[in-house]
N, C-alpha and C positions, 0 to 999 in steps of 0.2 A: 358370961351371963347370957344364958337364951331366954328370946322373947319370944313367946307364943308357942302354936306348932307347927311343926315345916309341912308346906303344903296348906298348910288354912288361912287363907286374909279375913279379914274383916274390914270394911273399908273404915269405919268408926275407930277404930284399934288404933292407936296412933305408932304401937309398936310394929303394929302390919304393913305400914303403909313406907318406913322407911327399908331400905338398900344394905345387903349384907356385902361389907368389902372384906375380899380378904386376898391375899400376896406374901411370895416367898419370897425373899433373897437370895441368891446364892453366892460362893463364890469361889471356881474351880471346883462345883460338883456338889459343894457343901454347902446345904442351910446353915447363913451365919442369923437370920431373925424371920419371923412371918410374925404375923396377925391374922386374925378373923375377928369384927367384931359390925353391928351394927351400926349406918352414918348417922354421925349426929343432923347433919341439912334431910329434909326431907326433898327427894329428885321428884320433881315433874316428869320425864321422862328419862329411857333407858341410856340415851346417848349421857345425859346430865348426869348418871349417878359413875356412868364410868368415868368420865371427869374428874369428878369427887373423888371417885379410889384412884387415879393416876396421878393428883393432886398429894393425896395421902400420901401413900408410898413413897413420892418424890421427896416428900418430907422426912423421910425416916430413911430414903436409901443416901442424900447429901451428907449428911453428918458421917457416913459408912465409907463414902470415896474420897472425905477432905482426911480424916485419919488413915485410911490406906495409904493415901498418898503422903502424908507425914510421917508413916511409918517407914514406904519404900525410901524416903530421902533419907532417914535419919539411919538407915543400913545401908546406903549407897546401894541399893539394889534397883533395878529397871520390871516392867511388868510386860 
């Protein structure tokens, strides 16, 4: 879903005014998920909005290392 157009704010815009997160996974070379999408919180500033996407991320790459790691147990294999 894109809001607006890239390169144009408006400060009124409410779509303008928030932070595009976006992040890869990999794993051994290979994108296993990404996103891009706009934050829901609106950042005050730039350190605030990279928070927000390092916050995100975190949430989506957890669930990715607790089933690796149940995968690696359940084949007896080591990483």
């Amino acid at each position: 879903d894109f809001a607006g157009m890239y390169g144009h704010e408006k400060s009124d815009d409410p779509t303008c005014v928030k932070s595009r997160t976006g992040f890869v996974i990999t794993f051994g070379g290979c994108p296993v998920t990404w996103q891009s999408k706009l934050q829901t919180e609106t950042a005050l500033s730039t350190m605030e909005a990279e928070v927000v996407a390092l916050a995100h991320s975190c949430r989506v790459l957890m669930p990715i290392i607790d089933m690796t790691k149940e995968l690696l147990g359940a084949f007896n294999l080591k990483l």
